[in-house]
MIZA-422263 format. One record per residue (C-alpha): residue number from 1; x, y, z. Coordinates in steps of 0.5 Angstrom, whole numbers. Layout:
// MIZA-422263
+-----+-------+-------+-------+
| pos |     x |     y |     z |
+-----+-------+-------+-------+
| NUM |     X |     Y |     Z |
...
+-----+-------+-------+-------+
This chain:
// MIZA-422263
+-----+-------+-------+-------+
| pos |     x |     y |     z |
+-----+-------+-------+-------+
|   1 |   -43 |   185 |    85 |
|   2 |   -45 |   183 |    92 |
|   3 |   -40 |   181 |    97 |
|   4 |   -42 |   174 |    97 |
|   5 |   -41 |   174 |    89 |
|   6 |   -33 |   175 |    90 |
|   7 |   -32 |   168 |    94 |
|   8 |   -26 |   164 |    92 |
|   9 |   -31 |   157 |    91 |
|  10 |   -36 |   163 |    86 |
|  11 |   -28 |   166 |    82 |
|  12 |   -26 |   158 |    81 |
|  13 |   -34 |   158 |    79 |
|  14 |   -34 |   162 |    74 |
|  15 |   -27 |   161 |    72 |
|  16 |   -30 |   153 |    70 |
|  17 |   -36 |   155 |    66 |
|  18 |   -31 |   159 |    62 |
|  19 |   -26 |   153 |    60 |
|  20 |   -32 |   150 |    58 |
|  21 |   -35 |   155 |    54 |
|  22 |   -28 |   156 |    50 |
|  23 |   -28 |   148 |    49 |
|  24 |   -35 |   148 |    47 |
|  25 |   -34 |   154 |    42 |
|  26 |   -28 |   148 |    38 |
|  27 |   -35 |   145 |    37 |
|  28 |   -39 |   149 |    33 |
|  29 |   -47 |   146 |    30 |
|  30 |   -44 |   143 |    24 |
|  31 |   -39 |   139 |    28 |
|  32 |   -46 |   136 |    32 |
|  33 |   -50 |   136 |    25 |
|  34 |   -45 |   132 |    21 |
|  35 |   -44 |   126 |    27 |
|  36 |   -52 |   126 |    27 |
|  37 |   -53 |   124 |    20 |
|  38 |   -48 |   119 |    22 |
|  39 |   -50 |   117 |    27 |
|  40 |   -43 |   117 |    31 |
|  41 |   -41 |   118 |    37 |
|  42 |   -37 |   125 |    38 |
|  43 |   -30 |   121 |    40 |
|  44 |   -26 |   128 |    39 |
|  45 |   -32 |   132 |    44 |
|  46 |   -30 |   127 |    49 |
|  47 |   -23 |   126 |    48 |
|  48 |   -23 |   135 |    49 |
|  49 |   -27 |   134 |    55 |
|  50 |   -22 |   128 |    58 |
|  51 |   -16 |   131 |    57 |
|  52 |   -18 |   138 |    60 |
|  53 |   -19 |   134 |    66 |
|  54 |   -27 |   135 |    66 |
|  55 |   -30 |   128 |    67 |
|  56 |   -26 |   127 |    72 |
|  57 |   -30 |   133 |    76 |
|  58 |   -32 |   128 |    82 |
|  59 |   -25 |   124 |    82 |
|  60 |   -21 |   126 |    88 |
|  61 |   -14 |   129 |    86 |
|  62 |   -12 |   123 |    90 |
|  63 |   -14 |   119 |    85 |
|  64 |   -11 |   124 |    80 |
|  65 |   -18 |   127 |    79 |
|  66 |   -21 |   134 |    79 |
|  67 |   -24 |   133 |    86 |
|  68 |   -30 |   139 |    84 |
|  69 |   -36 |   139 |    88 |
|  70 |   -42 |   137 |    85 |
|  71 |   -44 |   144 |    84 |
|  72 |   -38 |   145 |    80 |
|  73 |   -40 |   138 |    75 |
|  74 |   -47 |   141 |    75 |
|  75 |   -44 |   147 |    72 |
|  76 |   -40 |   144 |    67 |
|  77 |   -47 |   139 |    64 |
|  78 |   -50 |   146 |    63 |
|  79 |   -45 |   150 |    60 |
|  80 |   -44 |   144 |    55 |
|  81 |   -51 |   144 |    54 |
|  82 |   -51 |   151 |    53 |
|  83 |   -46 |   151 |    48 |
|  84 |   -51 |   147 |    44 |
|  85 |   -46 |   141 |    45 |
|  86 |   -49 |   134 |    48 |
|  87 |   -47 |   132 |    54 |
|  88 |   -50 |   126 |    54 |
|  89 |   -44 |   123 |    50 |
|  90 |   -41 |   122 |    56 |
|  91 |   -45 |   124 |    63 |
|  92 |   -45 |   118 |    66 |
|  93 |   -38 |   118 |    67 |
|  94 |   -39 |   122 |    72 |
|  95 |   -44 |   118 |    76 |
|  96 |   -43 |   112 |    75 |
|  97 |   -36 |   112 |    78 |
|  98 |   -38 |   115 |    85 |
|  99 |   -41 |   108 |    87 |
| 100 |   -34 |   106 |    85 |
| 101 |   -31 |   111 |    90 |
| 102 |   -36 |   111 |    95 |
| 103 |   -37 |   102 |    96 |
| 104 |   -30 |    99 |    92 |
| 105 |   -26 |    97 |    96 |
| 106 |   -18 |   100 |    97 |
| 107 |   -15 |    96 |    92 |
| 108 |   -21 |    97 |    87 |
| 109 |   -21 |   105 |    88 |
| 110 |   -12 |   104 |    86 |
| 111 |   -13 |   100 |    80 |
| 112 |   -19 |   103 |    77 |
| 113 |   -20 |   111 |    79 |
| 114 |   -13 |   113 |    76 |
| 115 |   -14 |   110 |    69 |
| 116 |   -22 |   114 |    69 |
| 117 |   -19 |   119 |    71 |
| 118 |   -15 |   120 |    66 |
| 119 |   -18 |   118 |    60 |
| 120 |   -14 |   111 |    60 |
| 121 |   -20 |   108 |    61 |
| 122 |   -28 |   111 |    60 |
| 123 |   -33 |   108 |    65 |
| 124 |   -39 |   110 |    60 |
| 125 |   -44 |   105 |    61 |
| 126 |   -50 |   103 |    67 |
| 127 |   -53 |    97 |    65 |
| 128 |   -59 |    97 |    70 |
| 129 |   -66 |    97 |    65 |
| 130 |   -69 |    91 |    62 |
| 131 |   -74 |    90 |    57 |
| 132 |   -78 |    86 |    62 |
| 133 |   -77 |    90 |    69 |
| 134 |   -76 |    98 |    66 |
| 135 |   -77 |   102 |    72 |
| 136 |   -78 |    98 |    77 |
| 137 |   -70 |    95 |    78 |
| 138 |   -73 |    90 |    84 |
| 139 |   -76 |    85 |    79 |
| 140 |   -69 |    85 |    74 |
| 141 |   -68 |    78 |    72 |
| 142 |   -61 |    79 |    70 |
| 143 |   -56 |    74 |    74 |
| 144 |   -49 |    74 |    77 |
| 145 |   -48 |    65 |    81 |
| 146 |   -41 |    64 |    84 |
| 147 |   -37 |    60 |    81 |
| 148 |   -30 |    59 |    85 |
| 149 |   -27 |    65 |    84 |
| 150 |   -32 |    68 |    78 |
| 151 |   -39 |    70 |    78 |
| 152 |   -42 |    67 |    71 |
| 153 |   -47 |    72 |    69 |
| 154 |   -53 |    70 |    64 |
| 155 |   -58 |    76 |    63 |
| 156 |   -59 |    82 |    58 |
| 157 |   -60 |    90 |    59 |
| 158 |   -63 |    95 |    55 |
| 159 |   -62 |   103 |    54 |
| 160 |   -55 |   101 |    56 |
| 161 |   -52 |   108 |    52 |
| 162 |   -44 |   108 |    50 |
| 163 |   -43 |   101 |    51 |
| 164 |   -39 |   100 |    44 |
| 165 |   -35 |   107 |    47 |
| 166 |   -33 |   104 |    53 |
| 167 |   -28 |   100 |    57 |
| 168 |   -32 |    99 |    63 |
| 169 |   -38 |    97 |    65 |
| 170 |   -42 |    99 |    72 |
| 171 |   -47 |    92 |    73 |
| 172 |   -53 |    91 |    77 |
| 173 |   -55 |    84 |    77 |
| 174 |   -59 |    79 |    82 |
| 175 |   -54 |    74 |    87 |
| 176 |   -60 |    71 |    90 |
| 177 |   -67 |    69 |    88 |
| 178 |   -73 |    74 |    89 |
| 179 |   -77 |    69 |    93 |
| 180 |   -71 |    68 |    97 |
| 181 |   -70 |    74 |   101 |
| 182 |   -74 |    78 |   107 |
| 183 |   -73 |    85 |   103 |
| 184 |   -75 |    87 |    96 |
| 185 |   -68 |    91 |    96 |
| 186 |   -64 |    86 |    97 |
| 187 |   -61 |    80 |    93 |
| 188 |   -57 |    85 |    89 |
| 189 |   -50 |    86 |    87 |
| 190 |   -46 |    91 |    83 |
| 191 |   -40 |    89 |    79 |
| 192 |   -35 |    93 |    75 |
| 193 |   -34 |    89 |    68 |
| 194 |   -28 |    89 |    64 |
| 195 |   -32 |    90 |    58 |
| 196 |   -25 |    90 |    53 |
| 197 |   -23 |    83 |    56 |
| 198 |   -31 |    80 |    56 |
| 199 |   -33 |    83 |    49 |
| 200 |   -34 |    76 |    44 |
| 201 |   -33 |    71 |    51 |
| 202 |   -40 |    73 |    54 |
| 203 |   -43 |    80 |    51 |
| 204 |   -46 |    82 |    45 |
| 205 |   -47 |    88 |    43 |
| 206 |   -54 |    90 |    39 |
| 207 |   -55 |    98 |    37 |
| 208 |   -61 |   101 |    38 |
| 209 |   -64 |   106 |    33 |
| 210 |   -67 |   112 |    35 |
| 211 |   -70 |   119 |    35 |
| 212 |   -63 |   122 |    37 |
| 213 |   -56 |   121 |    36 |
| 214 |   -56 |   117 |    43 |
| 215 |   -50 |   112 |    42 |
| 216 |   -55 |   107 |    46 |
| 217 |   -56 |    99 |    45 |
| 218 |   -59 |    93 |    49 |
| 219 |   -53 |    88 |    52 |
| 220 |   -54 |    80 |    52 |
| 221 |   -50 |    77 |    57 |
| 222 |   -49 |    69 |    56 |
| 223 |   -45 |    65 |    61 |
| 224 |   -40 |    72 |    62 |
| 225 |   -35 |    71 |    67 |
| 226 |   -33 |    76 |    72 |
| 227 |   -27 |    76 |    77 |
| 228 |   -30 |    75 |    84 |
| 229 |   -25 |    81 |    86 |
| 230 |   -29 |    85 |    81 |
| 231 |   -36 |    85 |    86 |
| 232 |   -37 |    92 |    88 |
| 233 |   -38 |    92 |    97 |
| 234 |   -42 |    86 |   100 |
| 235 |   -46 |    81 |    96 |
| 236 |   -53 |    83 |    95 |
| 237 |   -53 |    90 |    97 |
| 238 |   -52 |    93 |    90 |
| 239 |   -59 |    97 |    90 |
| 240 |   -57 |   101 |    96 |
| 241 |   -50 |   103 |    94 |
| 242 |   -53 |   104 |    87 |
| 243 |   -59 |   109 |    89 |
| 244 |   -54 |   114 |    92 |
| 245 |   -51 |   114 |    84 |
| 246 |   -58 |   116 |    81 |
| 247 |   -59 |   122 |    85 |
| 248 |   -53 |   125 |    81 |
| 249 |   -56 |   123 |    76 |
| 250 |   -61 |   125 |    76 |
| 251 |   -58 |   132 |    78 |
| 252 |   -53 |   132 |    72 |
| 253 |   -59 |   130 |    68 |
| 254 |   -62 |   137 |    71 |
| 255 |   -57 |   141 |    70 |
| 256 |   -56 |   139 |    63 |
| 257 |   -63 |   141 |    62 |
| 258 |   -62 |   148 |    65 |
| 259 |   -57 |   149 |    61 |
| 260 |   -62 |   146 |    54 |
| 261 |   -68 |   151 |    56 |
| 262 |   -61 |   157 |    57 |
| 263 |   -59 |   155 |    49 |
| 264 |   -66 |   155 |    46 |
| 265 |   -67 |   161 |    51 |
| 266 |   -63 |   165 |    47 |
| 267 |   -63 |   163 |    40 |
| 268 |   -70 |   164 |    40 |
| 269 |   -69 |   171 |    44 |
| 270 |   -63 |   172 |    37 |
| 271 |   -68 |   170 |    32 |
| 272 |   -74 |   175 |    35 |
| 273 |   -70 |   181 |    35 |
| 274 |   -67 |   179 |    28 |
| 275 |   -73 |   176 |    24 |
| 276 |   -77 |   182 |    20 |
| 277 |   -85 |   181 |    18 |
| 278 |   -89 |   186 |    16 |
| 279 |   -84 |   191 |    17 |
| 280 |   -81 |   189 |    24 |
| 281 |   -78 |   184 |    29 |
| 282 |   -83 |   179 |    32 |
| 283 |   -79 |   180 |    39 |
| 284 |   -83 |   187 |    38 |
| 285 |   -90 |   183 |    38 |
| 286 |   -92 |   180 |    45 |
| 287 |   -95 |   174 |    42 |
| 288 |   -88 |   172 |    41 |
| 289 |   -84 |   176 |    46 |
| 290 |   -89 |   172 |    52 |
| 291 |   -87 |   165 |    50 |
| 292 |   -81 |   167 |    51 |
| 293 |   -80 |   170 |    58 |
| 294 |   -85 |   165 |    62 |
| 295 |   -80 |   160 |    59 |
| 296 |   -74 |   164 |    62 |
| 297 |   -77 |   165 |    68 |
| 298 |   -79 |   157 |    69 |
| 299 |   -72 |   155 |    68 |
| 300 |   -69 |   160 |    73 |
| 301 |   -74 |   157 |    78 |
| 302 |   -72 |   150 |    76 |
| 303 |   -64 |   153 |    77 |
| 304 |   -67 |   154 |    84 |
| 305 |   -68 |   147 |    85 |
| 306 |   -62 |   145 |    81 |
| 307 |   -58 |   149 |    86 |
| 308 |   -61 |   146 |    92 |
| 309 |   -61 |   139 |    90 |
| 310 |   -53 |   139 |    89 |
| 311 |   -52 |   144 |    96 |
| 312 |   -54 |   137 |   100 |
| 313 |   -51 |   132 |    96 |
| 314 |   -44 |   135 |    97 |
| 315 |   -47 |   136 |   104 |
| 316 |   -48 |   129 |   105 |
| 317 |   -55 |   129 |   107 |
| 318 |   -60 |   126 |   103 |
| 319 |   -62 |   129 |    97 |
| 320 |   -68 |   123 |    94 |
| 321 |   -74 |   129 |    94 |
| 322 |   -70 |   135 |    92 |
| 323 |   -65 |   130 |    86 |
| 324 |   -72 |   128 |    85 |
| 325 |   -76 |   135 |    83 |
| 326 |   -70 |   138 |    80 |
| 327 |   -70 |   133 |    75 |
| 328 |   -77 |   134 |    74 |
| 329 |   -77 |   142 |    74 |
| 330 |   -70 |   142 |    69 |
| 331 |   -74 |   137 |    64 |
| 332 |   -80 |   141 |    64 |
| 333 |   -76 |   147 |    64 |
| 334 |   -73 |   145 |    56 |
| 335 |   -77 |   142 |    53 |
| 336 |   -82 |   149 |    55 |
| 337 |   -77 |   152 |    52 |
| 338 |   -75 |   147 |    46 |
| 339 |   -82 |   148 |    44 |
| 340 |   -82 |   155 |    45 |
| 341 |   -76 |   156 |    40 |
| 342 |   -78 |   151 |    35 |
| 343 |   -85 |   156 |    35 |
| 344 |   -82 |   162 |    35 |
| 345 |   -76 |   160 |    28 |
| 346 |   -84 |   157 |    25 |
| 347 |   -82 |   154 |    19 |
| 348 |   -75 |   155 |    20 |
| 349 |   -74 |   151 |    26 |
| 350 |   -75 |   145 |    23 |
| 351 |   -69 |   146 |    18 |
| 352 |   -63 |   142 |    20 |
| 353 |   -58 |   148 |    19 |
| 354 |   -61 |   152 |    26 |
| 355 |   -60 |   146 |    31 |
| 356 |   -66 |   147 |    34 |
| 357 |   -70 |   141 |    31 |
| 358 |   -63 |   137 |    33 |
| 359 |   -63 |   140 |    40 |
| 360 |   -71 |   140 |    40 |
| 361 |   -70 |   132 |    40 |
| 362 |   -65 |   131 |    44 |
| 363 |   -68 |   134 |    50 |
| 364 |   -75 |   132 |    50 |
| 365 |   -71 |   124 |    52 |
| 366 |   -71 |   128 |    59 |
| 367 |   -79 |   127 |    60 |
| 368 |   -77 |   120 |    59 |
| 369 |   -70 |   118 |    62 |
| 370 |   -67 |   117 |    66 |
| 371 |   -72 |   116 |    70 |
| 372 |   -80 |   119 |    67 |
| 373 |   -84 |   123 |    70 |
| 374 |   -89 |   119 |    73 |
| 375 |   -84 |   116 |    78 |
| 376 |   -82 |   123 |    80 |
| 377 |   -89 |   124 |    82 |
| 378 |   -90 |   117 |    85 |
| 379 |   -84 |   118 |    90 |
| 380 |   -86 |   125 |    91 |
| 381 |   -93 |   123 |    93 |
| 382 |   -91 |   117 |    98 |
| 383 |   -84 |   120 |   101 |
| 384 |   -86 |   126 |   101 |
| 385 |   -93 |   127 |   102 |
| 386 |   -95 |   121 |   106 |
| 387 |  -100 |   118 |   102 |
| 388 |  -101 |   111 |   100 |
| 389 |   -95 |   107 |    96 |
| 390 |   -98 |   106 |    88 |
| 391 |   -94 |   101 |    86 |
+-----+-------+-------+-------+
């Protein structure tokens, strides 16, 4: 091993991608087909994770977190990922609060960082999208007024996942009118909603089926009234605060999809070396050998930009493009190579007991979300390369 290799911040590295393992190894394929028949949320998945101190990754120790760097929370995503478990569960505990952190106030941090740490509470839910806007957040059409010492919010949000799971709710809504103010970004405020003491007085709730075991809803708010002191940083400044929290999405999101590609890599890697047709394995037959090393080789480019994209967020430096592609390589990357292992199992990809049909559709949400690809390309195309604004 290379000198570089042996460095404490490596040790510790590895030391977390083995911790995670070894609980995801507590949580084999029949656990996750079960609760996806159901379609329930793996409440003991997460519990595991919240007591072993993992979802409060990016939590300061000051606040009784696990003060990782985002490198270190990337590594974890993964290695759920590739343990055949689904982040998704619980991801956005871990983005979300980082608004929190770096925007609430002394007294907010005090109260709420504690109590999301350690598992107290869950902060599980971004409620930004909505039906009419989707992608483009400037035009939501969700509203906070000030009322003496509340805002009254009226409004409705959509894919807002883990809402019946959690206790908190990370808001974006619109304190002044569109047309009154001289910037588009402006105009928004970001409110942490108390979702225990406003279910049945101002939210409801409305599950959203869909292809994958996803737990996502749309929310209703009707004359919700949210304490004043519950307004994260200044009126009208929520985009700004809220952006930083998408690029650690977006490189959660990532590394999530690396480690896809990496499960479905190695259990199309086992099948081909133990599957005989005619006489031998079809690993030994470049047709099959072929799909599964340029999937492998796109993945560990995509790792590249992954690392890339989490060394200058812990850095502080701005991090759009690299969040950006790497969220776009990584999901290329695994549904690649959720493709690939679904052609190599043939028939028996399709089969519930393999896990891979069950993979194959949990992965392929990432070419949609959280942001989809055409956007990343949009922003690469204008911030990056200069050409002209197409939206």
């Amino acid at each position: 091993m290379a000198q570089a290799e042996r460095s404490p911040a490596n040790e510790d590295l590895a030391q977390i991608r083995e911790s995670v393992r070894a609980l995801c190894a507590k949580f084999p394929g029949e656990y996750w087909r079960d609760l996806d028949r159901e379609r329930a949320y793996p409440t003991e998945f997460v519990a595991a994770l919240t007591q072993a101190g993992f979802l409060a990754a990016l939590i300061p120790e000051d606040y009784g977190g696990s003060g990782l760097s985002m490198t270190a929370a990337a590594a974890i995503m993964e290695e759920i990922q590739a343990s055949g478990c689904n982040g998704a569960a619980c991801h956005a505990q871990m983005y979300t609060m980082g608004t929190l952190l770096r925007h609430g106030s002394a007294a907010q941090k005090a109260r709420w960082l504690p109590a999301i740490a350690s598992g107290e509470l869950r902060l599980q839910v971004f409620g930004v999208t909505e039906p009419t806007s989707g992608s483009d957040t400037l035009s939501l059409r969700t509203t906070a007024v000030r009322e003496g010492d509340h805002y009254i919010i009226n409004g409705q949000k959509i894919w807002t996942s883990r809402a019946e799971h959690s206790d908190l709710l990370l808001l974006l809504a619109r304190t002044t009118p569109r047309e009154a103010v001289t910037r588009r970004s402006d105009g928004l405020s970001v409110f942490l909603v108390d979702m225990r003491l406003a279910q049945g007085t101002g939210i409801s709730i409305n599950p959203i089926r869909t292809m994958m075991n996803h737990a996502t809803t749309e929310l209703f708010f009707d004359d919700l009234r949210v304490p004043a002191e519950n307004l994260i940083g200044e009126e009208g400044q929520g985009f700004r605060y809220i952006l930083s929290g998408m690029n650690a999405e977006r490189i959660l999101i990532a590394a999530e999809c690396i480690g896809d590609a990496k499960w479905f890599i190695a259990k199309a890697t086992g099948y081909a070396k133990e599957r005989i047709v005619f006489g031998r394995p079809i690993g030994q037959n470049q047709g099959v050998q072929f799909p599964i090393a340029r999937a492998y080789a796109q993945m560990r480019a995509a790792e590249l930009m992954v690392g890339a994209a989490a060394s200058r967020y812990e850095a502080g430096r701005d991090c759009g493009a690299e969040a950006n592609m790497a969220k776009l390589l990584a999901a290329d990357a695994s549904w690649a190579a959720a493709d690939m292992c679904l052609q190599t199992h043939g028939g028996f990809g399709f089969a519930e007991e393999f896990d891979v049909e069950r993979k194959f559709r949990e992965t392929r949400l990432y070419q949609t979300a959280p942001i989809s690809t055409n956007l990343i390309l949009s922003y690469l195309a204008e911030h990056v390369l200069g050409l002209p604004r197409s939206y």
